[in-house]
Backbone as numpy.savetxt, mean C-alpha at the origin, in Angstrom:
# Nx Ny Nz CAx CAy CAz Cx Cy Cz
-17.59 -15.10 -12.69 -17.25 -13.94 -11.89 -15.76 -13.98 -11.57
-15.06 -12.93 -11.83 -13.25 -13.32 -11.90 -13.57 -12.89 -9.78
-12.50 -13.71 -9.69 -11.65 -13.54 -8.95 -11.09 -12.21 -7.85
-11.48 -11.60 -7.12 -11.15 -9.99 -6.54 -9.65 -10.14 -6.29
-9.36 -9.22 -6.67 -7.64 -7.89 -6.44 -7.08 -8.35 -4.91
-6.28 -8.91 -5.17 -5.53 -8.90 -3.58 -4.79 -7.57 -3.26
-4.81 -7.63 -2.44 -4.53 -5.93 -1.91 -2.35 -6.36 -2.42
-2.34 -5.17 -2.35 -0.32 -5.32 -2.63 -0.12 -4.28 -1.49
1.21 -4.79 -0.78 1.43 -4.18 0.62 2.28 -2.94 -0.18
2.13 -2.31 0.25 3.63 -0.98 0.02 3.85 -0.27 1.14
5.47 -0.17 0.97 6.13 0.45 2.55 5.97 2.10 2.44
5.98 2.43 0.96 6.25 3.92 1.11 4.74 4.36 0.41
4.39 5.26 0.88 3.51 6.30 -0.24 4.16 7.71 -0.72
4.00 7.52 -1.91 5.50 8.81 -2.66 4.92 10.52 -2.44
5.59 10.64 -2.24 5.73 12.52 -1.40 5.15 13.49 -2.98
5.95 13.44 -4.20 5.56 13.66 -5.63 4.54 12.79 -5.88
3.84 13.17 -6.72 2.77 12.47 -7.47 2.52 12.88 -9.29
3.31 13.50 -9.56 3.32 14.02 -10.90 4.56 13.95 -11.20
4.97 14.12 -12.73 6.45 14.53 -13.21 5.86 14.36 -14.92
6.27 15.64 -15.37 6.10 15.83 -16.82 7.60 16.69 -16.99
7.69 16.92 -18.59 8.63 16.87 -19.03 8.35 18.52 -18.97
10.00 19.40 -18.95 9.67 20.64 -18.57 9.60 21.58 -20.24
9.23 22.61 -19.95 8.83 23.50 -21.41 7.85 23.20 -21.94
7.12 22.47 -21.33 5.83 22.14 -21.58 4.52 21.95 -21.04
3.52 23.13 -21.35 2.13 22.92 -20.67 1.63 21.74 -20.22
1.34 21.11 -18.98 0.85 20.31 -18.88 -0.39 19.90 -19.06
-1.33 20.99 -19.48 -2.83 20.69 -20.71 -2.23 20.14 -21.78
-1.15 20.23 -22.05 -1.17 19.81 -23.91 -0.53 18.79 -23.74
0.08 18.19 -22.20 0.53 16.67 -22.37 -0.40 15.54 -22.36
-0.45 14.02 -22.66 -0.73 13.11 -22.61 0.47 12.64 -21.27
-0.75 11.56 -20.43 -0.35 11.22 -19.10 -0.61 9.51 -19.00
0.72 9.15 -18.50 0.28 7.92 -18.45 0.08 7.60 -16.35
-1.06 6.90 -15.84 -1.27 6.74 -14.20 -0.35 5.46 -14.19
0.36 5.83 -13.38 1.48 4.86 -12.79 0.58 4.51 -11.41
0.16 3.62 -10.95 -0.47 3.08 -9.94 0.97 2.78 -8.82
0.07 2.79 -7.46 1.39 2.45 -6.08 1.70 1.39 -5.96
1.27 0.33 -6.44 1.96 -0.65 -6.58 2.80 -1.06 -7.75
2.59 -0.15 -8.77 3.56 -0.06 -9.58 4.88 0.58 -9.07
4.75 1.82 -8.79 6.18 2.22 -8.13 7.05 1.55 -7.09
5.70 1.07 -6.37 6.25 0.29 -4.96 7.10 -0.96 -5.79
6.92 -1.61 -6.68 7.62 -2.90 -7.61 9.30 -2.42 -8.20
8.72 -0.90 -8.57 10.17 -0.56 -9.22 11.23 0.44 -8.39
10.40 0.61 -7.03 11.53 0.85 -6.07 11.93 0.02 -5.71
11.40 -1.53 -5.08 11.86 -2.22 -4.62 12.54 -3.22 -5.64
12.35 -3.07 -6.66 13.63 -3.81 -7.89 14.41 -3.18 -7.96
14.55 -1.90 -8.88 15.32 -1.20 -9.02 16.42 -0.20 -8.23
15.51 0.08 -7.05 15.87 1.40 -6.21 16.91 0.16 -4.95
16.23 -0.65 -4.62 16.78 -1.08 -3.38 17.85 -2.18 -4.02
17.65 -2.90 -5.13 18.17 -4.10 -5.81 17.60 -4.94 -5.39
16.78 -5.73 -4.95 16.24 -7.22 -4.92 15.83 -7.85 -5.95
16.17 -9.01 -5.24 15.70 -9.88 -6.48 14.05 -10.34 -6.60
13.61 -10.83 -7.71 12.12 -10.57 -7.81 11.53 -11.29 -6.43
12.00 -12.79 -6.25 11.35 -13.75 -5.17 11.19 -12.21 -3.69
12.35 -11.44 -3.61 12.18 -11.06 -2.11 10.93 -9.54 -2.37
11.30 -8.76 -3.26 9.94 -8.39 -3.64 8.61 -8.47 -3.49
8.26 -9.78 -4.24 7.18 -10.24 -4.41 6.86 -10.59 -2.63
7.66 -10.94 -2.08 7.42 -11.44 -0.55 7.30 -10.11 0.02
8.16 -9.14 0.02 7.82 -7.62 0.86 6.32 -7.28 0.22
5.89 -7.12 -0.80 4.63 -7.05 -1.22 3.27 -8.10 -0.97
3.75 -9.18 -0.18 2.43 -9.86 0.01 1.83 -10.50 -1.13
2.36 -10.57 -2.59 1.90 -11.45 -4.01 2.68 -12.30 -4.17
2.07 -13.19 -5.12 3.10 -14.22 -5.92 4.32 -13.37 -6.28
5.34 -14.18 -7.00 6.06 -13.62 -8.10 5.25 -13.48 -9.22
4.66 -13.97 -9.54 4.11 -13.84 -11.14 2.93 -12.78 -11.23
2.84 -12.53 -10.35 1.87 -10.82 -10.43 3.01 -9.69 -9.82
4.25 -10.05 -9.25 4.79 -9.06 -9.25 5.31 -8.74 -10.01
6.06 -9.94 -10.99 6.51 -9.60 -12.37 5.52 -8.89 -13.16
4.19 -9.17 -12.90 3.34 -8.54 -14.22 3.11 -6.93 -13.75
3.22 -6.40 -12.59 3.28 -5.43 -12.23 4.58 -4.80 -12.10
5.34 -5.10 -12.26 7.14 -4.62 -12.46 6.59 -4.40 -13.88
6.13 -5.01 -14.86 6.47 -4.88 -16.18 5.74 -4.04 -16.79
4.86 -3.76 -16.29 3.47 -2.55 -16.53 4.23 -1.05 -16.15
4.89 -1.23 -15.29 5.14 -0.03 -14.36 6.40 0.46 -15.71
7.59 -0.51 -15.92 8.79 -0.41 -16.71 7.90 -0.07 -18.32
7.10 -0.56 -18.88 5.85 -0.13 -19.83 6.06 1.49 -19.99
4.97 1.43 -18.85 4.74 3.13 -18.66 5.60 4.44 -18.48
7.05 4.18 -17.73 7.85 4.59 -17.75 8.60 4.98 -19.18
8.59 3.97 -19.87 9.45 3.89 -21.35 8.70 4.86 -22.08
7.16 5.04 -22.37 6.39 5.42 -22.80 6.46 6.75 -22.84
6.27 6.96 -21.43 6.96 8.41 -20.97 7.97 9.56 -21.37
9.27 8.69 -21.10 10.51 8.95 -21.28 10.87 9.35 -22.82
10.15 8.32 -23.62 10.11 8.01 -25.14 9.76 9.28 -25.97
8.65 8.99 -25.03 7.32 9.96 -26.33 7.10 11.10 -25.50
7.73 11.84 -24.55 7.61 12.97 -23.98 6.14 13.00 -22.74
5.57 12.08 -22.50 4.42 12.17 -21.80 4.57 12.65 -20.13
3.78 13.04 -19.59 3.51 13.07 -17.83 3.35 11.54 -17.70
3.55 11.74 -15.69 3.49 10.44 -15.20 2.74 10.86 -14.01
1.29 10.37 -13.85 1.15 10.69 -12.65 0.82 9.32 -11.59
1.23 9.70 -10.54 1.17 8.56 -9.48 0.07 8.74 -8.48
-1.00 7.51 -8.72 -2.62 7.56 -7.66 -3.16 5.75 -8.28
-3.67 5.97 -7.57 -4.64 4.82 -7.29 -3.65 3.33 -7.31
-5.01 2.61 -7.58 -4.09 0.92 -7.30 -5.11 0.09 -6.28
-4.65 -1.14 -6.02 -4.96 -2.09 -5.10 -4.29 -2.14 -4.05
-4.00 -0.84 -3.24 -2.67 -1.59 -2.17 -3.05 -1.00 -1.06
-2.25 -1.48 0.19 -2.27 -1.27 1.48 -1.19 -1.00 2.11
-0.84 -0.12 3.28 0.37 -0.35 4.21 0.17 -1.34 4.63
-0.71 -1.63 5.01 -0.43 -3.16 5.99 -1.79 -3.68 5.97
-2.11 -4.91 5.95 -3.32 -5.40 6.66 -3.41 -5.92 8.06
-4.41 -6.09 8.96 -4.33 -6.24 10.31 -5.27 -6.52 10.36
-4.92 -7.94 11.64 -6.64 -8.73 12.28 -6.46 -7.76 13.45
-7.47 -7.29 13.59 -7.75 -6.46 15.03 -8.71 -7.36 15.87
-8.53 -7.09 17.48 -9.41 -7.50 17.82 -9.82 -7.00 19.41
-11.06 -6.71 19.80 -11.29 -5.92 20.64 -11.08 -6.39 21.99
-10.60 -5.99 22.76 -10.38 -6.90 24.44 -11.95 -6.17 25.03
-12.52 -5.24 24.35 -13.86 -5.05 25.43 -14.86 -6.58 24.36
-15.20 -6.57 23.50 -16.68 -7.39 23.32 -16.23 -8.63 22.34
-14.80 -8.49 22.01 -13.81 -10.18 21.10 -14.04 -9.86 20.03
-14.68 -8.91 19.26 -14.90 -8.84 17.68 -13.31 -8.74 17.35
-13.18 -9.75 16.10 -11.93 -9.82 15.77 -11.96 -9.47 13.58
-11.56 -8.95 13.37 -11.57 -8.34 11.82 -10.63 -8.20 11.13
-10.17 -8.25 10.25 -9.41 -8.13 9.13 -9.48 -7.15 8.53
-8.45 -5.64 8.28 -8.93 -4.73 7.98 -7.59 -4.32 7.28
-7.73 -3.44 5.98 -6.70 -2.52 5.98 -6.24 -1.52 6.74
-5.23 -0.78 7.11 -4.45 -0.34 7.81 -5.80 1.33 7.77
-5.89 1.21 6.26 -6.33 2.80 6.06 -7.85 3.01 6.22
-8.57 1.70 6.34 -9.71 1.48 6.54 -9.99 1.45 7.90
-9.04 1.76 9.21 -9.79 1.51 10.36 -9.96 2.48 10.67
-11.48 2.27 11.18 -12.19 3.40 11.92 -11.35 4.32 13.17
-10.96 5.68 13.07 -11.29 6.64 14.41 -11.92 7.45 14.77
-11.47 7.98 16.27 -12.31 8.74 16.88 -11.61 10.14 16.65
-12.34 11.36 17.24 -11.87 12.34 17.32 -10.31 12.69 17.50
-10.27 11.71 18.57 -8.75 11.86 19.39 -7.50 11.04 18.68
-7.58 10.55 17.54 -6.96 9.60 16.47 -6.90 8.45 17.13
-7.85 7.73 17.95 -7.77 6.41 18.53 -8.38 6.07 17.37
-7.99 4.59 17.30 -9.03 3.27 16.38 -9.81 2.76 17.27
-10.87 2.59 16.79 -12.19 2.27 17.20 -12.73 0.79 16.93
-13.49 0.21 17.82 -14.40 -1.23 17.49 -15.53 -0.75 16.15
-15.78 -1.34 15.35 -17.16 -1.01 14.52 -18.41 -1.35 15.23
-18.16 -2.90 16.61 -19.23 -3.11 16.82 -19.39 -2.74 18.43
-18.55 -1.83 18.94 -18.88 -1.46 20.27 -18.29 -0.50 20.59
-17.43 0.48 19.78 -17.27 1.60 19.64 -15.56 1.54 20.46
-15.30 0.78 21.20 -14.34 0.59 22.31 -12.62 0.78 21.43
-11.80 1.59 22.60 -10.54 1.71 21.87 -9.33 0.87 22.33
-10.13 0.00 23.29 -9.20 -0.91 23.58 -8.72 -2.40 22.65
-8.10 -1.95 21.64 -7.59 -2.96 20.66 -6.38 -3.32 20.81
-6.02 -4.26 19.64 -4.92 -4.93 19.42 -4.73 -5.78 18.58
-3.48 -5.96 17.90 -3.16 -6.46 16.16 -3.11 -7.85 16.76
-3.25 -8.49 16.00 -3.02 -10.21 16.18 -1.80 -10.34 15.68
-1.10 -9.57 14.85 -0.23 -9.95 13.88 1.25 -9.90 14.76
0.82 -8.71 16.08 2.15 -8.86 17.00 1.94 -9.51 17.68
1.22 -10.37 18.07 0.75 -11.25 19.13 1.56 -12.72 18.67
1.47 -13.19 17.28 2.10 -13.74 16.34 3.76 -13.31 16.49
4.05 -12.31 17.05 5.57 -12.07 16.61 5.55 -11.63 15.24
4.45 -11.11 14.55 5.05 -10.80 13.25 4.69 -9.26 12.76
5.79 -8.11 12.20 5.96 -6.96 12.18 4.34 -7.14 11.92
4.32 -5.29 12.22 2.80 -5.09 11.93 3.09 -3.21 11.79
3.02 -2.72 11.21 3.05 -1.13 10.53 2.42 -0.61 11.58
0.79 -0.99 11.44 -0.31 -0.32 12.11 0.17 -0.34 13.38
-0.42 1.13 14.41 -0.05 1.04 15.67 -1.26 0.95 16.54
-1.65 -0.45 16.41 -3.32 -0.61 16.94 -3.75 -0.36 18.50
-2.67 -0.30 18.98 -2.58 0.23 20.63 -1.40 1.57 20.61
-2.42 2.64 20.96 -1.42 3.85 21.18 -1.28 4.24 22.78
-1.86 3.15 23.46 -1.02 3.58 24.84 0.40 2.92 25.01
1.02 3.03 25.94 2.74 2.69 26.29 2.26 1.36 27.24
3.32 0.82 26.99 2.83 -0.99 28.08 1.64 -1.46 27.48
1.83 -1.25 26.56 0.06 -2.88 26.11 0.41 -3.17 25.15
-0.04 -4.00 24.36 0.17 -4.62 23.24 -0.23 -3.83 21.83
């Protein structure tokens, strides 16, 4: 049984999601899916300049899967560019952020993606096991950035 997909962090999710070549129907193109962690690899190589080690660290992988995902992405691009194809940008393994949450009403503490936590009507995040919106990231508790804004009142954590 291989091994499951580690999630890849990405800072941005891209505003475009398509780009084909113009004078041309886009029924009669061939498309290659550029995945978000592909782009997220070749903005942060290309677009920002880093070098692979700091990359691979803003993304949460080894180097050696960020290289293999830099090189997929630079692949598909060429392909593109080459042979006249669309590019469209969706899917992937990735996350804004991951976050241990954990509830100050009943202690359930979880590990969740950013996009996976439950809300309520009122865009609060929610407990799964007691419904309660009184949360909080472990990850700032740690001192360490955290995207998610797991407490949306002012003065708490």
């Amino acid at each position: 049984m291989p091994r499951p997909v580690k999630w890849r962090r990405v800072e941005i999710i891209p505003e475009y999601k398509h780009f084909k070549p113009s004078n041309i129907p886009a029924c009669e193109l061939e498309e290659n899916i550029l995945k978000i962690e592909e782009l997220e690899a070749v903005r942060l190589k290309d677009l920002e300049g880093l070098d692979q080690e700091s990359c691979a660290e803003r993304m949460a992988i080894s180097r050696q899967t960020f290289q293999r995902i830099y090189n997929s992405a630079k692949k598909k691009i060429a392909d593109s560019l080459v042979n006249g194809k669309a590019i469209r940008i969706r899917g992937g393994n990735y996350t804004r952020n991951l976050c241990t949450i954990k509830c100050n009403e009943c202690g359930n503490e979880w590990e969740s993606r950013v996009e996976d936590i439950e809300e309520n009507q009122n865009n609060e995040k929610i407990c799964p096991e007691c419904g309660s919106t009184d949360l909080y990231c472990k990850e700032k508790e740690n001192n360490r950035y955290c995207r998610h804004r797991c407490r949306r009142r002012k003065g708490r954590r």
